[in-house]
C-alpha atoms as a printed R data frame, in Angstrom:
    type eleno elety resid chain resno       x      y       z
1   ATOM     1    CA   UNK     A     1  97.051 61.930  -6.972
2   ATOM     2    CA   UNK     A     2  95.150 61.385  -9.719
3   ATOM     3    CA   UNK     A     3  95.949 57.710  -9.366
4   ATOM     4    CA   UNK     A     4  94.746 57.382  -6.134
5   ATOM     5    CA   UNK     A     5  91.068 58.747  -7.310
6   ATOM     6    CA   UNK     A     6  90.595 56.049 -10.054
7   ATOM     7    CA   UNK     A     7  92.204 53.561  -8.005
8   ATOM     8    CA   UNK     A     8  89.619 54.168  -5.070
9   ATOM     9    CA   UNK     A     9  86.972 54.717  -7.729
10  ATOM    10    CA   UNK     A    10  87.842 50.989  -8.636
11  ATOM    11    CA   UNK     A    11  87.755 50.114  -5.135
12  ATOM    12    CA   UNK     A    12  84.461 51.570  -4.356
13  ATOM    13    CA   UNK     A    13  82.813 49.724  -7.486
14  ATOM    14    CA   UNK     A    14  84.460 46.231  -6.023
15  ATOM    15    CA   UNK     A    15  82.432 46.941  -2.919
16  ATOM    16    CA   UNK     A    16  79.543 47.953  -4.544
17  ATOM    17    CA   UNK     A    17  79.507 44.295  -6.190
18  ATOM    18    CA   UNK     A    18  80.601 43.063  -2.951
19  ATOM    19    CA   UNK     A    19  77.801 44.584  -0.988
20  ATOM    20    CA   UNK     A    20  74.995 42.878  -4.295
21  ATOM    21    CA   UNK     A    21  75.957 39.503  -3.650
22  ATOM    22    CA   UNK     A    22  75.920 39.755   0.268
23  ATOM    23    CA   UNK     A    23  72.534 40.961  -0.357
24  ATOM    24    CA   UNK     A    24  71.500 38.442  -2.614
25  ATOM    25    CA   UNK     A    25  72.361 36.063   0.143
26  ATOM    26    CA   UNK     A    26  70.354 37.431   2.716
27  ATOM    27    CA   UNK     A    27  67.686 37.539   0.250
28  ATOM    28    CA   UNK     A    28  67.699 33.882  -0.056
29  ATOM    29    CA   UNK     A    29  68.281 33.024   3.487
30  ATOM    30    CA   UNK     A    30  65.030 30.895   3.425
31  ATOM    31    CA   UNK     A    31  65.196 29.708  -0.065
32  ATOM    32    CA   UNK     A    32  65.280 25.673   0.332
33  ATOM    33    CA   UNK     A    33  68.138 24.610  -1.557
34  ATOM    34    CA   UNK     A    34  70.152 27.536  -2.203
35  ATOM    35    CA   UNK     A    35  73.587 27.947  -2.143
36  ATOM    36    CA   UNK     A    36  75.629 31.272  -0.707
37  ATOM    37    CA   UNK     A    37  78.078 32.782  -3.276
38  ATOM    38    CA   UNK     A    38  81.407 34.655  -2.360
39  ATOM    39    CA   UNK     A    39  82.728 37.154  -4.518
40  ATOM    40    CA   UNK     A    40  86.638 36.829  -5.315
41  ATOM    41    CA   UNK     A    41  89.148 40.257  -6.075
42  ATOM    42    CA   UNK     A    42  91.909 40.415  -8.083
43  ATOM    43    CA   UNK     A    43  94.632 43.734  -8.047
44  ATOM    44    CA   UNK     A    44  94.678 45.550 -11.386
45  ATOM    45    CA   UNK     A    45  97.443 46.662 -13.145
46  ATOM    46    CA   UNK     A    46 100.806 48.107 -12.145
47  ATOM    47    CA   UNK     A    47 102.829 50.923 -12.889
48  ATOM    48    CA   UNK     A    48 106.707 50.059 -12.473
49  ATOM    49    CA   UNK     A    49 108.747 52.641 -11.977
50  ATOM    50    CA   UNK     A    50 112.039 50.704 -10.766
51  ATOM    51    CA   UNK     A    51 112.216 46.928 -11.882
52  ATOM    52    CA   UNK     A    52 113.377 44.805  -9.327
53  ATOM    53    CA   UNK     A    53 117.206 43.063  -9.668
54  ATOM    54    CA   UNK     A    54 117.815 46.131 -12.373
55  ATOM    55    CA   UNK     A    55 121.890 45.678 -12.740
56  ATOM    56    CA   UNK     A    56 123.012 48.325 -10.907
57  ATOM    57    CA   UNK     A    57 127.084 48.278 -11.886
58  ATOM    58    CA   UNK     A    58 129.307 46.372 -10.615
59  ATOM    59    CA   UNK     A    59 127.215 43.254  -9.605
60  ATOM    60    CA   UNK     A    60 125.287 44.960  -7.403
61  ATOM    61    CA   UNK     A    61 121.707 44.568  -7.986
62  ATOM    62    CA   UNK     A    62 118.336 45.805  -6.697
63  ATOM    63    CA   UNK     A    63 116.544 44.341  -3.864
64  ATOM    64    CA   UNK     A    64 113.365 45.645  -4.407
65  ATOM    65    CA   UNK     A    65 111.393 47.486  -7.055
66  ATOM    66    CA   UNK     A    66 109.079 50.654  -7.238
67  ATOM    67    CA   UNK     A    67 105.243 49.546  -8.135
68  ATOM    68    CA   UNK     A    68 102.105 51.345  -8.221
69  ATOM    69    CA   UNK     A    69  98.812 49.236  -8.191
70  ATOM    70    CA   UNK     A    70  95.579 51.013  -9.718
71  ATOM    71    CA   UNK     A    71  93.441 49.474  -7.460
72  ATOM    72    CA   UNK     A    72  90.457 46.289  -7.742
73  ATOM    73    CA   UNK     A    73  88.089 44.072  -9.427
74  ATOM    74    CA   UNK     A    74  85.649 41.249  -8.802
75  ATOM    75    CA   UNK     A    75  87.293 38.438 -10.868
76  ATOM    76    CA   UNK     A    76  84.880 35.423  -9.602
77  ATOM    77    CA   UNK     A    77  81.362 34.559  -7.858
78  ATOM    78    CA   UNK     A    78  81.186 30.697  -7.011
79  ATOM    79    CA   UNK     A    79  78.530 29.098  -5.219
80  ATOM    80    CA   UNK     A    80  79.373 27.693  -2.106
81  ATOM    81    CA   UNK     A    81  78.138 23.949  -2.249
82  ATOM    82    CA   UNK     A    82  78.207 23.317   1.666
83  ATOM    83    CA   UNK     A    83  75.340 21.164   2.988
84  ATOM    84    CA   UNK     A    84  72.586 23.109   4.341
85  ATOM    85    CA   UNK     A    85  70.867 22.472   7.564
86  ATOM    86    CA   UNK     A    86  67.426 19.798   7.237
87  ATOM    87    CA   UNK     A    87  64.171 21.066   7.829
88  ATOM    88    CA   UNK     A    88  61.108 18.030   8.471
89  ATOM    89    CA   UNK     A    89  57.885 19.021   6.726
90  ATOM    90    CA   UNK     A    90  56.352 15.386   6.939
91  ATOM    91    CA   UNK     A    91  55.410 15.741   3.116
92  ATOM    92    CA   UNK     A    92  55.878 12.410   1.498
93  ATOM    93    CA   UNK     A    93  57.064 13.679  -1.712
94  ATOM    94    CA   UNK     A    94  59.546 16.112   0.220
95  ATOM    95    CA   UNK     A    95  62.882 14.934  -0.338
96  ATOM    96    CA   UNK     A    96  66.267 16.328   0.842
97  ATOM    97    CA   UNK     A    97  69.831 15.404  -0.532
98  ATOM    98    CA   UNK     A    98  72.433 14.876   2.626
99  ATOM    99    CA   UNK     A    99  75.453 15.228   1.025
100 ATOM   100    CA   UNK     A   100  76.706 15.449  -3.292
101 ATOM   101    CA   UNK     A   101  74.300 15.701  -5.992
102 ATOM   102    CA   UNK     A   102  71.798 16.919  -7.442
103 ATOM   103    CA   UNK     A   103  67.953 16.174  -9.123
104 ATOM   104    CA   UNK     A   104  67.868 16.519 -12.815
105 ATOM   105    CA   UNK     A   105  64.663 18.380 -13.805
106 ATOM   106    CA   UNK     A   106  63.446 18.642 -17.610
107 ATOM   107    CA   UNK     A   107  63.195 22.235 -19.136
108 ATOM   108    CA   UNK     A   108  59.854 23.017 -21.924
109 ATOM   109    CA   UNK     A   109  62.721 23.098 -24.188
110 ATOM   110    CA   UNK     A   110  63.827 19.243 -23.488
111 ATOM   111    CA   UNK     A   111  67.191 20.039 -22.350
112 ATOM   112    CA   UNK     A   112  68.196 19.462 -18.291
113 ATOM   113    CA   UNK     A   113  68.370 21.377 -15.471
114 ATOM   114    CA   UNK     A   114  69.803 20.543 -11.888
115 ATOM   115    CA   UNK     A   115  68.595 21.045  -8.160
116 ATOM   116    CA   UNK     A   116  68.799 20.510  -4.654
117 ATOM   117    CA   UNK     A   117  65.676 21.855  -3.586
118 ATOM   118    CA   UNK     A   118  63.499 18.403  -3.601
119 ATOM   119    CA   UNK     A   119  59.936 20.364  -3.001
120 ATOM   120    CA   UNK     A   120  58.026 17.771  -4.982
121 ATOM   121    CA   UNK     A   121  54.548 17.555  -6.019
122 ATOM   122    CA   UNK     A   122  52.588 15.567  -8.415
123 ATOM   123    CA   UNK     A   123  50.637 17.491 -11.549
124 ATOM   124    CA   UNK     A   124  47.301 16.353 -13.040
125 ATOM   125    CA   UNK     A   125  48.896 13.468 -14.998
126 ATOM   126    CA   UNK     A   126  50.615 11.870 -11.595
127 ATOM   127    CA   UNK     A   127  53.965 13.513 -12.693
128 ATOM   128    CA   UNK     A   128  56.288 14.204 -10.147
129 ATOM   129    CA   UNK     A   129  57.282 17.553 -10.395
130 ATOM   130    CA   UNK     A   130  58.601 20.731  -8.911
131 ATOM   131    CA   UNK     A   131  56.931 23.899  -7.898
132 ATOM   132    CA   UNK     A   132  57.222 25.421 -11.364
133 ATOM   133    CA   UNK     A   133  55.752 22.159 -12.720
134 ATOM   134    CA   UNK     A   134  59.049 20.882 -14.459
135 ATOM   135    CA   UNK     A   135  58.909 17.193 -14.583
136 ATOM   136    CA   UNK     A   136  61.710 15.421 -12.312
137 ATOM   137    CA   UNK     A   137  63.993 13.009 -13.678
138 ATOM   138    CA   UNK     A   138  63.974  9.361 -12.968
139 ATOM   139    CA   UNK     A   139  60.741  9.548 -10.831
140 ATOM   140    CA   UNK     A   140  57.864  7.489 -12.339
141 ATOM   141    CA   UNK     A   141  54.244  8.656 -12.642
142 ATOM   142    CA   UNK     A   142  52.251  8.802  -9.265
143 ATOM   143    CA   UNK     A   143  49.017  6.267 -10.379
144 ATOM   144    CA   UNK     A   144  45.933  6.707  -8.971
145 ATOM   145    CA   UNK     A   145  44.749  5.551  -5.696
146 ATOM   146    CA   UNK     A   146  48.458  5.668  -4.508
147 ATOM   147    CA   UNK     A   147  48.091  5.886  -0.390
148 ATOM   148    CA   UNK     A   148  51.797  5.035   0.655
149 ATOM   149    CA   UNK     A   149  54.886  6.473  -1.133
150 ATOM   150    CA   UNK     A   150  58.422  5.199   0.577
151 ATOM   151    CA   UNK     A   151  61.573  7.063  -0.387
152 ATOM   152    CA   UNK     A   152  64.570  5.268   0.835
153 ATOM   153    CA   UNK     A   153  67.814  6.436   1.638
154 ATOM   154    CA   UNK     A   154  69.710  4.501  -1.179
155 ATOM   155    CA   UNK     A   155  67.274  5.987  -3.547
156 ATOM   156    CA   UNK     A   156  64.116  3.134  -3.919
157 ATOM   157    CA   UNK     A   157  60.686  4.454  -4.294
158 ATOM   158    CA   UNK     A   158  57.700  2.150  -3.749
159 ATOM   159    CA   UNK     A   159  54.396  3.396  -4.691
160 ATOM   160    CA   UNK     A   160  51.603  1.091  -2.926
161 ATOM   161    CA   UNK     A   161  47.978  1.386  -3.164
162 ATOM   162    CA   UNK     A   162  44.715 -0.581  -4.010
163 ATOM   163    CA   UNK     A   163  46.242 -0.883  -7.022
164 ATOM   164    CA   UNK     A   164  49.328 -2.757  -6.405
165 ATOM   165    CA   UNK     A   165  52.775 -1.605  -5.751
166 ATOM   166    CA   UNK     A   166  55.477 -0.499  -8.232
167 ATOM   167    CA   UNK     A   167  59.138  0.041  -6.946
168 ATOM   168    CA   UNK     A   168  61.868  1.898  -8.986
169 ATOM   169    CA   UNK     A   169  65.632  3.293  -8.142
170 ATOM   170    CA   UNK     A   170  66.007  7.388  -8.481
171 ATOM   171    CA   UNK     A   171  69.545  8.113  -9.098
172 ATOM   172    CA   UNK     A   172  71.325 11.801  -8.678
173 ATOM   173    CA   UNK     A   173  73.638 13.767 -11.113
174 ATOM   174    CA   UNK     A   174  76.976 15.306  -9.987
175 ATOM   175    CA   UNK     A   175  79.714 17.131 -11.214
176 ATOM   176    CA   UNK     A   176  83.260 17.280 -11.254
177 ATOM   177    CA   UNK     A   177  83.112 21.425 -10.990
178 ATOM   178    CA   UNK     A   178  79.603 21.927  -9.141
179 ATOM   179    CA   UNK     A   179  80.956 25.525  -8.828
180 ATOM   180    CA   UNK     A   180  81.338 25.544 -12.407
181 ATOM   181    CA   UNK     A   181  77.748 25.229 -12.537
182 ATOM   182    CA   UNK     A   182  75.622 28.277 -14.076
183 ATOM   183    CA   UNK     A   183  72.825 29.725 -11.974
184 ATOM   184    CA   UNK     A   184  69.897 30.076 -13.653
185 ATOM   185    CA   UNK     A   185  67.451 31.239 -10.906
186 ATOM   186    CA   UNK     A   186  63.960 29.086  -9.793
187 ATOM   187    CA   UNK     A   187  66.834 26.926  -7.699
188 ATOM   188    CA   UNK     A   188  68.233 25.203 -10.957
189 ATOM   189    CA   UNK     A   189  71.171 25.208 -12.454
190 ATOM   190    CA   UNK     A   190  72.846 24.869 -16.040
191 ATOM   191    CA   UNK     A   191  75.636 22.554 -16.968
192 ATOM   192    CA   UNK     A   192  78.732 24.489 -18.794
193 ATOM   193    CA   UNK     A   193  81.884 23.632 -19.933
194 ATOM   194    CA   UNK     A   194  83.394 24.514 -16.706
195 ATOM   195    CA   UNK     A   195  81.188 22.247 -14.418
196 ATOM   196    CA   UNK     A   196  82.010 18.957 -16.669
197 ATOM   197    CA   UNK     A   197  79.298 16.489 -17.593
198 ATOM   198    CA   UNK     A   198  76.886 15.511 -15.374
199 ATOM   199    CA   UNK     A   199  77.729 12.045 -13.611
200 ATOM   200    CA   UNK     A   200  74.683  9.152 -13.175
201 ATOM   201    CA   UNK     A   201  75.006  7.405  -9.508
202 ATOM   202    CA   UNK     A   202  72.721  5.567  -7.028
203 ATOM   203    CA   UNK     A   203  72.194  7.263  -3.728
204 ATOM   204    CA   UNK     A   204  74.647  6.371  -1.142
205 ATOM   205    CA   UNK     A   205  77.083  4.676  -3.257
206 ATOM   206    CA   UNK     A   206  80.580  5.971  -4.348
207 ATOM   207    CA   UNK     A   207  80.058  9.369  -2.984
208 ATOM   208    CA   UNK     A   208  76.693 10.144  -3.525
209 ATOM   209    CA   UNK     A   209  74.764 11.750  -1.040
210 ATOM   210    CA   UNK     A   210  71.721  9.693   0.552
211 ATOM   211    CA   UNK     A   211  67.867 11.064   0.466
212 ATOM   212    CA   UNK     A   212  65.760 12.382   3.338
213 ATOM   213    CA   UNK     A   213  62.141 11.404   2.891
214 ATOM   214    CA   UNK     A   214  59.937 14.139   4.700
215 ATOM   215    CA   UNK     A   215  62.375 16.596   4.792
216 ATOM   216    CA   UNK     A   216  63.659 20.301   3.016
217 ATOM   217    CA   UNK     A   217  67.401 20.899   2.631
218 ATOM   218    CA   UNK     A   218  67.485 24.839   3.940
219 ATOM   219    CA   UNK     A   219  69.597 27.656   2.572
220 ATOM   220    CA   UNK     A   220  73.509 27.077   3.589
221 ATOM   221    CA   UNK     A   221  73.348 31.288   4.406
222 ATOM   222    CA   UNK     A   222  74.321 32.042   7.490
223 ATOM   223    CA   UNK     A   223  72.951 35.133   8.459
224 ATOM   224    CA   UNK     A   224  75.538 36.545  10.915
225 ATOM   225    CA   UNK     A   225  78.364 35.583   8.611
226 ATOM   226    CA   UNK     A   226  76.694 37.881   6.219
227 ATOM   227    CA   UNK     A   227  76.222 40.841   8.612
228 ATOM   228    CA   UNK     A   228  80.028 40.359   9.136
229 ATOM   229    CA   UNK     A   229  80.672 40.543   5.324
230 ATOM   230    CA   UNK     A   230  78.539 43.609   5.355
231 ATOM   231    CA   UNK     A   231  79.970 45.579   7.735
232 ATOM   232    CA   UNK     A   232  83.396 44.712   6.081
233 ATOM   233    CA   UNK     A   233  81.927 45.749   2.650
234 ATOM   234    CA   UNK     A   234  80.658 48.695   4.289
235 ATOM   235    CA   UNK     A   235  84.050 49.929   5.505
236 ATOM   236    CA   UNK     A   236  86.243 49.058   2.710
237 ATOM   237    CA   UNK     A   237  83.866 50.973   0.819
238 ATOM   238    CA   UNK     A   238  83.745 53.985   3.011
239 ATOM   239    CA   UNK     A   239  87.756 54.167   3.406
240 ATOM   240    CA   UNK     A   240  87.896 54.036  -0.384
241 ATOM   241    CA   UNK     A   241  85.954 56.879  -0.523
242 ATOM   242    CA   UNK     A   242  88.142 58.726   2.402
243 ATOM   243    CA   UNK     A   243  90.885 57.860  -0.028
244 ATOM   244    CA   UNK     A   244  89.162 60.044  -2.667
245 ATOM   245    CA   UNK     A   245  88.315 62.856  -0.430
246 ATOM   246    CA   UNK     A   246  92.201 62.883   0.391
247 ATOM   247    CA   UNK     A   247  93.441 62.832  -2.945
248 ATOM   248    CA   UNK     A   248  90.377 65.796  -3.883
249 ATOM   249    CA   UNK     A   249  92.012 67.142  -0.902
250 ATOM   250    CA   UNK     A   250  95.978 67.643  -2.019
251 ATOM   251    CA   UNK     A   251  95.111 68.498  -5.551
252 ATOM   252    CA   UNK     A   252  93.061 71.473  -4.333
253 ATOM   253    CA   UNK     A   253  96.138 72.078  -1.767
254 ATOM   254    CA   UNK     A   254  98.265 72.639  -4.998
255 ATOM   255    CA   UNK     A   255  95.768 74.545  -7.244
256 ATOM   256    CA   UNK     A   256  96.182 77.256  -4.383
257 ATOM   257    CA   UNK     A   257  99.454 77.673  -4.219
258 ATOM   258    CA   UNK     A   258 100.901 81.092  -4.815
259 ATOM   259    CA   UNK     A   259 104.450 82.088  -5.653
């Protein structure tokens, strides 16, 4: 009995992690860019009392085993990297990715950062940067008296004004392991060992994804699939706690025994 409490116990604190990231999703449901994480479980431990195949004389050996699991944990939250739906804002320096890859974005610190969201804006100096003001990579300066900014699909920007027009190509960054990735909040993430290194490409070529001037990628949350996953959470959280009363239950069943 005593089992089943602190294997419900470690049931009910699965859940509770369960029931954070859930939450954390439907807290980002209008975040452009982001990406929905699942939370993975892995059984604990167990307790064998009778080994399965044990010689049993004879030649005769057992079928099956005696084993006593002590209960859950979260082993793994990966990002889901699934395409979310476009939104069209009209913005000129809005940008969307449809399909794989990323923006690299420079930190204060000089190293690089990743992103889908492509909510661009230009700073004082014509920069083209994000709404925390981190510069984006590959985008050249904005000059003055720009009117017309084109964004094409395979990744050509042509900046045209009274002042003449200057075309570049913006390339995107993937990875081998974009799961791999490490979340660092403000919709960027962190290259790590388990992502792999980052991989140049032009847009639309050898499995890039292609841009969308004018438009926001939205969150890839979907909210009834959450409220599903809650209501799940919820129950395999309350049952774990039935399973405590129970067990609470039978040991105060044989405290009161009497001879």
């Amino acid at each position: 009995m005593l089992r089943a409490l602190y294997s419900s116990a470690a049931g009910m604190q699965a859940q509770q992690a369960n029931l954070d990231v859930i939450a954390n999703n439907l807290a980002n449901v209008n975040t452009t860019g982001f990406k929905k994480s699942k939370i993975e479980f892995q059984d604990l431990l167990y307790e064998t009392e009778r080994v399965a195949g044990a010689d049993q004389g004879a030649g005769n050996l057992l079928p099956t085993g005696i084993q006593i699991g002590h209960g859950s944990r979260i082993v793994a939250t990966s990002k889901i990297f699934s395409n979310g739906e476009l939104s069209r804002t009209g913005e000129r320096l809005d940008v969307a990715i449809q399909g794989d890859g990323f923006f690299e974005v420079q930190l204060p610190d000089g190293t690089r950062a990743y992103t889908r969201d492509g909510a661009f804006k230009t700073d004082a100096n014509g920069r083209v940067v994000n709404s925390d003001g981190l510069p984006i990579q590959g985008f050249q300066p904005v000059p003055t008296g720009t009117q017309n900014i084109t964004i094409a699909a395979n990744g050509d920007v042509t900046y045209s004004g009274a002042g003449g027009t200057t075309t570049f190509r913006v390339q995107l960054v993937r990875f081998a392991n974009p799961a791999g990735l490490e979340a660092m909040g403000r919709n960027l993430y962190r290259e790590t060992p388990a992502s792999g290194s980052p991989e140049l490409g032009n847009p639309g070529e050898n499995g890039f994804g292609i841009l969308a001037q004018g438009y926001l990628e939205l969150s890839n949350v979907k909210i009834v699939e959450e409220m599903v996953n809650l209501i799940v959470a919820q129950r395999a959280y309350e049952i774990n706690a039935k399973a405590i009363q129970a067990a609470d239950e039978m040991m105060q069943q044989s405290n009161n025994l009497r001879r």
